[in-house]
C-alpha positions as CSV (number, residue, x, y, z in Angstrom):
1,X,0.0,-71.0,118.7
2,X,1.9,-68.0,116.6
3,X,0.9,-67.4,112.9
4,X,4.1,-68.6,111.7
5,X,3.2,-72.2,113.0
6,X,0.0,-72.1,111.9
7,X,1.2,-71.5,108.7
8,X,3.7,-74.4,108.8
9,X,0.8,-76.8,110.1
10,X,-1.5,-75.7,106.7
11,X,1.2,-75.9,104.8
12,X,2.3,-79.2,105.8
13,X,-0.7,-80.2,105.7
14,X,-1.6,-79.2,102.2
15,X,1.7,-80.5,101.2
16,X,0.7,-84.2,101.9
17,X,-2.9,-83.4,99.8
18,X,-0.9,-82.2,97.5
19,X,1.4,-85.4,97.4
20,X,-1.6,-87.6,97.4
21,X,-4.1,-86.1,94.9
22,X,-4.2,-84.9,91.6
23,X,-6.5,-81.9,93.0
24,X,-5.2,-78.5,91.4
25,X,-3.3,-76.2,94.2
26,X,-6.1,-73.6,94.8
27,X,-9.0,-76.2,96.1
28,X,-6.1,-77.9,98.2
29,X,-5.0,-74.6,99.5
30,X,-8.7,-73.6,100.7
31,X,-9.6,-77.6,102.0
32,X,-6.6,-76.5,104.6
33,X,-7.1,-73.5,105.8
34,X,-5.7,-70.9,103.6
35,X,-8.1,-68.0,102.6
36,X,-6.3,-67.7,99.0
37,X,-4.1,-69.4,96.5
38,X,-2.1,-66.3,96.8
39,X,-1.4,-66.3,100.7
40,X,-0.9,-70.6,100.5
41,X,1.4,-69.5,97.8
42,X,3.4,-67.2,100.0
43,X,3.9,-69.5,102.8
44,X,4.9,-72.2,100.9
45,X,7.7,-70.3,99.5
46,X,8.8,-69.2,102.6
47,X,9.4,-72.6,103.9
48,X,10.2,-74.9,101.3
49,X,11.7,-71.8,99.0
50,X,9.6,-72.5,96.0
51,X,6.3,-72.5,94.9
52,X,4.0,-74.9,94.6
53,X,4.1,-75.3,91.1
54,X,7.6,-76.4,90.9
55,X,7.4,-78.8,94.1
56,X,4.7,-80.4,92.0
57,X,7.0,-80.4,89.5
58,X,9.4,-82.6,91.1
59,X,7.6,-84.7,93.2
């Protein structure tokens, strides 16, 4: 398994905790495998194109 996909498993995986709770990003980010808010951040970006923040936002 490359990094990339790793990273697209966390973060779908975060996305649906995210979805579901009312849990601020960071302990979401962390109960998935991300060792910051900063790097979960990051990689959400780069495959939804925006942060967390605003797909909270909207959802």
């Amino acid at each position: 398994m490359t990094a990339t996909s790793i990273n697209e498993a966390l973060r779908d995986q975060a996305m649906q905790a995210l979805r579901r709770s009312s849990r601020p990003i960071k302990p979401v980010a962390l109960a998935v495998g991300f060792r910051s808010e900063k790097s979960f951040t990051r990689a959400f970006k780069e495959g939804n194109g925006e942060v967390p923040v605003e797909y909270l936002r909207w959802r």
